[in-house]
C-alpha positions in Angstrom: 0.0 0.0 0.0 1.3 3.3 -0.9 2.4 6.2 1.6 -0.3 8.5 -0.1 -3.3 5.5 0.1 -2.1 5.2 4.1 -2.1 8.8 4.6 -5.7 9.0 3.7 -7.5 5.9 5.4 -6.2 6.3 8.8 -8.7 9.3 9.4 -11.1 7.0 8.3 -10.7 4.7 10.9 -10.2 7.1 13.5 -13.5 9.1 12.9 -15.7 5.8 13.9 -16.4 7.6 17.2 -17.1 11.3 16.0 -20.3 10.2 14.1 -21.4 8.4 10.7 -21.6 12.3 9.2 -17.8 13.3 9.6 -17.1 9.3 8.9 -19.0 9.6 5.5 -17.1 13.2 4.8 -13.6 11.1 5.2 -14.4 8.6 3.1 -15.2 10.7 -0.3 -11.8 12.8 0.6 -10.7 9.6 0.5 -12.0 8.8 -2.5 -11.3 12.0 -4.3 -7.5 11.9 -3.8 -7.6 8.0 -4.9 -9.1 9.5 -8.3 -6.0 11.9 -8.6 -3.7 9.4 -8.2 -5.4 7.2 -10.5 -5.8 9.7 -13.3 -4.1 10.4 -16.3 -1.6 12.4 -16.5 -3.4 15.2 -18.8 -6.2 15.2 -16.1 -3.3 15.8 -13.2 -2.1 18.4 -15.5 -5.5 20.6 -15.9 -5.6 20.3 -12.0 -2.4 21.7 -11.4 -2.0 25.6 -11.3 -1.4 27.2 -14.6 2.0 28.6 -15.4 1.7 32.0 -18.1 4.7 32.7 -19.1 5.6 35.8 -20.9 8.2 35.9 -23.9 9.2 37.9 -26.1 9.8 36.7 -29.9 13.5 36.8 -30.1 16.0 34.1 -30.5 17.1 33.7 -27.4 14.2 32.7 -26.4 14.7 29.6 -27.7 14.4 27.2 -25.0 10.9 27.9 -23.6 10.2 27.5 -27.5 11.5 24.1 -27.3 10.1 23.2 -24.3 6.2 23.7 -25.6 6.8 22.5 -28.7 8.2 18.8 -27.9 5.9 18.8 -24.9 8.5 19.1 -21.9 6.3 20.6 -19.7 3.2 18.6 -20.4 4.9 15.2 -19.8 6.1 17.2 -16.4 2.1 17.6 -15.5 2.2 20.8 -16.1 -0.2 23.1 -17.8 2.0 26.4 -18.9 0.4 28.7 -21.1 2.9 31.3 -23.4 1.7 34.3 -23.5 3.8 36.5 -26.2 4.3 40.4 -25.7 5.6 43.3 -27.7 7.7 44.8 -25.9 10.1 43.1 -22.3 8.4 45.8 -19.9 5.1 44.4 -21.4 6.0 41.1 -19.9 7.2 42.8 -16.5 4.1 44.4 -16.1 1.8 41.3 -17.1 3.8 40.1 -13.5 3.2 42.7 -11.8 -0.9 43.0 -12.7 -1.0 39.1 -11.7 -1.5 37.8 -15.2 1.2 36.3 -15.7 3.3 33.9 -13.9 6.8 34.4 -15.2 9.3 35.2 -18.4 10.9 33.6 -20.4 14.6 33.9 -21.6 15.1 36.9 -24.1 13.0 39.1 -22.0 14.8 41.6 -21.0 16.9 41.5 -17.2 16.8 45.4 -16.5 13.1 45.3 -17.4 12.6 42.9 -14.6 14.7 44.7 -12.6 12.7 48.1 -12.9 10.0 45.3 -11.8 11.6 44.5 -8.8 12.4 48.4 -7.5 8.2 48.5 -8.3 7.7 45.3 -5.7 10.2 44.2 -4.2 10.6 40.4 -4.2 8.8 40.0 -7.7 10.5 37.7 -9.0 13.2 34.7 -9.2 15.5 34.6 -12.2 16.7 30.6 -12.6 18.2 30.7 -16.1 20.0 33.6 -18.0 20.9 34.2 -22.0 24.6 35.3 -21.6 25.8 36.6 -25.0 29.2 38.4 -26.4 30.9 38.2 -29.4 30.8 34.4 -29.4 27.3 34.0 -28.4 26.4 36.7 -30.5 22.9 38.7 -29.7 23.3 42.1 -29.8 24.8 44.2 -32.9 25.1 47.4 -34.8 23.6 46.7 -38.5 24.1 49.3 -41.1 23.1 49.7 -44.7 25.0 46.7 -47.3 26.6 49.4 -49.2 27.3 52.3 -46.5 30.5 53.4 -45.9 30.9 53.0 -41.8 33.7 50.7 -40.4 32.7 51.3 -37.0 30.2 52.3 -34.4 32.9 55.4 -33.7 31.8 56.8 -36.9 28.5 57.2 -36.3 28.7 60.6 -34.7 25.5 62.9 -35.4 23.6 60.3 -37.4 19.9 58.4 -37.0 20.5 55.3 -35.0 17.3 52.9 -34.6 17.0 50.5 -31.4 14.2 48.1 -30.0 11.4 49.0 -27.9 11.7 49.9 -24.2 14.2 51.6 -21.5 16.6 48.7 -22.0 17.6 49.2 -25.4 17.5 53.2 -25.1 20.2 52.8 -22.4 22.4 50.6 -24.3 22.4 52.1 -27.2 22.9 55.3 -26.0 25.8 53.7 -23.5 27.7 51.9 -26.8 27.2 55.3 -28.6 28.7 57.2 -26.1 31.6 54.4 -24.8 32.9 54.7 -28.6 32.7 57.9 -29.4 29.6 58.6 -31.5 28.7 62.1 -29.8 25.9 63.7 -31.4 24.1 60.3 -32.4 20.3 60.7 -32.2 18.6 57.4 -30.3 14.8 56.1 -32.1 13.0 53.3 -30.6 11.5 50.8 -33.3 10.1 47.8 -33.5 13.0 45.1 -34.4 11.3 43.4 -36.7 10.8 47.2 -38.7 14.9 47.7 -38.3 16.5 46.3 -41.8 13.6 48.4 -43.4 14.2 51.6 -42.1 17.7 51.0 -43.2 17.0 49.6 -46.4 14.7 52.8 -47.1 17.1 55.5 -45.7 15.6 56.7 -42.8 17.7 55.8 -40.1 22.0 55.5 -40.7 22.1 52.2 -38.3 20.3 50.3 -35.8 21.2 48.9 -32.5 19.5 45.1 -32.3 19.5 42.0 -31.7 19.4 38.8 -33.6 17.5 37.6 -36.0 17.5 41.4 -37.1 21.1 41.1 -38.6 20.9 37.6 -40.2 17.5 38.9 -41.7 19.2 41.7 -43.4 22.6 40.0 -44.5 20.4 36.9 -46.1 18.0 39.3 -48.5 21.2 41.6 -49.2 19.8 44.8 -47.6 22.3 45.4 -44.4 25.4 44.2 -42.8 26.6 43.8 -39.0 29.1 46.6 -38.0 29.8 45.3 -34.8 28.5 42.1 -32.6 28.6 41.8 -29.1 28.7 45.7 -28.3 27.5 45.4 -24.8 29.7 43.4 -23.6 32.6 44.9 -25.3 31.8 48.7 -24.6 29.6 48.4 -21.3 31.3 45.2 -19.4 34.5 46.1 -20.8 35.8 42.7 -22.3 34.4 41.2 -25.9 34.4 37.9 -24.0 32.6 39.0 -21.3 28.7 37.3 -20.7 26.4 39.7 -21.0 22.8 38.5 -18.8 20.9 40.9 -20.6 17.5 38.3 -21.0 16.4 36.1 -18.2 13.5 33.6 -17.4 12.0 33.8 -14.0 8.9 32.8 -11.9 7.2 35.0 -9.8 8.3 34.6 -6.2 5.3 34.5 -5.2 4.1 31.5 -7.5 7.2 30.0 -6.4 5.9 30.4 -2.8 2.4 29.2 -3.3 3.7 26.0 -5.6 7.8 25.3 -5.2 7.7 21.6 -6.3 5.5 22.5 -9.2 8.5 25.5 -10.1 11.5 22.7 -9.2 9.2 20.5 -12.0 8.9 23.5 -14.4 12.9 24.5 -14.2 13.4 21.1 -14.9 11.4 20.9 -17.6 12.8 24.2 -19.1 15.9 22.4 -18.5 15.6 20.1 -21.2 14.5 22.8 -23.2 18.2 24.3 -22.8 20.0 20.7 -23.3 18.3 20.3 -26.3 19.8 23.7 -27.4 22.9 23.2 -26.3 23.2 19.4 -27.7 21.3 19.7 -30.9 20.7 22.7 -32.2 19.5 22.2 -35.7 16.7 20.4 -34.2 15.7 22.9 -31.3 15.9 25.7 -34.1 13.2 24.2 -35.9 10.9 25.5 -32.7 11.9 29.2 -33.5 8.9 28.9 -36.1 5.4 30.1 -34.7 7.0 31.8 -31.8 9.6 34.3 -33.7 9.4 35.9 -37.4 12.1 33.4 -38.0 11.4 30.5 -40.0 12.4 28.7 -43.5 16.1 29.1 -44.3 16.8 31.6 -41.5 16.0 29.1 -39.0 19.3 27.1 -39.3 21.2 30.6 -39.9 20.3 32.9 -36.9 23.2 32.7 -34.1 22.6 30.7 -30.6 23.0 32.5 -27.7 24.3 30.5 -24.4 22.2 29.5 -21.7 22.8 29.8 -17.6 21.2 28.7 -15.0 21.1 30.3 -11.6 22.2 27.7 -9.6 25.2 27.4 -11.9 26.2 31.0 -10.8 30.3 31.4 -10.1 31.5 35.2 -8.4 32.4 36.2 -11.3 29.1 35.7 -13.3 27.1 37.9 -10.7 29.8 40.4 -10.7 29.6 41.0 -14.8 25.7 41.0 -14.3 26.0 43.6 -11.0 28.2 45.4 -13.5 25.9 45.6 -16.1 22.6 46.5 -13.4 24.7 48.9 -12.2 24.7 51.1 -15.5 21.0 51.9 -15.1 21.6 53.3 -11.6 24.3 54.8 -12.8 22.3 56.5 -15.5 19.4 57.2 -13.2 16.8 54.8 -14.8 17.0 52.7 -11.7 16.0 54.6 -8.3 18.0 53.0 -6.7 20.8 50.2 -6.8 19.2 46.5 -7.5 21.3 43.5 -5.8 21.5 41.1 -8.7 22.1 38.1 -5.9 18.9 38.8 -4.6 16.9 37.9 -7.8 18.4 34.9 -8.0 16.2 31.7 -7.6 18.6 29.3 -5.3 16.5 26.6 -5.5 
């Protein structure tokens, strides 16, 4: 007899003398949690809490992707729902409001930071997106034919970024670092970057990947520079740069840890699968991103970390990078990157 089957009939037998009414109520408890147990697994998954998870459709989002797609998290018992947003402080705010549950990697880390100074405690990051110029995320893309060699010459011109305070900051920081004064910063949508470009009306665009693959495979733009933030803001090409981050709500994780420890795990073999075979997790990068046919097996792979696997050094290059926006004066005050960290 199992521990769970034991753990519900000896009420049973001890409510004999308190009446055939509470007897009767411990019996279809009883009965109830013996249905559980003996249920499929889809019917334990509907009964378990559901996990919304906001992402936003960038590469390096890649192993939440994977992890819907070949079913990770439904074979886990788990009923997670993806919830895609415009913009990384669209997917901050969906955990703030209470509708959503989490984010996924490729949302942005300063976003949920600026979530954090909001409510402190929000959330837990477990896994980060490290990129550089290895892992190659962020870039400076410029028109095919232009004549720029580096960001330094791009003093006074139109530069393009993504949407929201993050990619202001950074591309105002890389501007500044190398020595384009006078550069004027426009937020766009990525996806709207090689375009604008292509058409004349910006001179380059700070983004990040598939933007620059997009615009080298249809002949329109080409990468200046990759890995810019952590070459001009950490200070080392080599350097990781934790600028996405999936996380749970700390509250969720409060309310339901061993159905978080089953989701991380889950997204786990979301990242393995990434890490081990890539051509086949990139095939998941279709439905969730604007990536799909050839550019699927072209766009570059960022790395993956999780939290746990934290050394010194990795929290001081993320402090490092937090730091900027308090620097700046985006972030009221300075945010302790150890203290978002979920330690399982």
């Amino acid at each position: 007899m199992s521990r769970e089957l034991r753990a519900e009939r000896a009420p049973a037998a001890a409510s004999a003398d308190a009446g055939p009414s509470q007897g009767r109520r411990t019996v279809l408890k009883a009965a109830a949690a013996l249905g559980v147990l003996a249920a499929p697994a889809i019917v334990r998954a509907q009964a378990t809490p559901a996990i919304r998870i906001g992402f936003w459709p960038v590469a390096s989002g890649l192993p939440f992707f994977v992890a819907m797609d070949k079913g990770y998290f439904k074979e886990a018992g788990l009923n997670v729902q993806a919830l895609k947003f415009a913009s990384p402080q669209q997917v901050t705010e969906a955990i703030l409001a209470g509708r959503a549950e989490g984010s996924a990697n490729g949302t942005a880390s300063a976003a949920l930071a600026i979530g954090e100074i909001a409510q402190p405690g929000l959330v837990k990051i477990f896994c980060t997106n490290p990129t550089n110029a290895k892992y190659v995320l962020d870039e400076f893309i410029v028109a095919r034919d232009s004549p720029f060699k580096s960001i330094a010459e791009l003093k006074g011109r139109n530069i393009g970024c993504g949407p929201g305070l993050q990619n202001v900051v950074l591309a105002k920081a890389v501007l500044e670092r190398a020595g384009a004064t006078g550069a004027r910063v426009v937020e766009l949508p990525i996806g709207q970057h090689v375009a604008a470009i292509a058409a004349g009306q910006l001179d380059a665009c700070y983004t990040l990947e598939p933007t620059g693959t997009v615009g080298r495979l249809n002949g329109t733009t080409r990468t200046l520079e990759v890995g810019v933030i952590a070459r001009y803001v950490l200070g080392d090409p080599m350097a990781p740069w934790h600028g996405g981050s999936a996380s749970l709500s700390s509250e969720f994780i409060g309310r339901h840890a061993d159905v978080a420890r089953k989701y991380i795990a889950a997204y786990r073999r979301g990242v393995e699968l990434v890490k081990t075979d890539p051509t086949q997790a990139r095939a998941s990068l279709k439905g969730y991103t604007a990536i799909e046919g050839a550019l699927t097996a072209e766009v570059p792979m960022s790395d993956y970390q999780f939290s746990t696997e934290f050394k010194p050094a990795d929290i001081a290059h993320f402090q490092k990078y937090f730091d900027l926006f308090s620097e700046k004066g985006v972030f009221s005050r300075r945010v302790l990157v150890d203290s978002m960290l979920y330690k399982g």
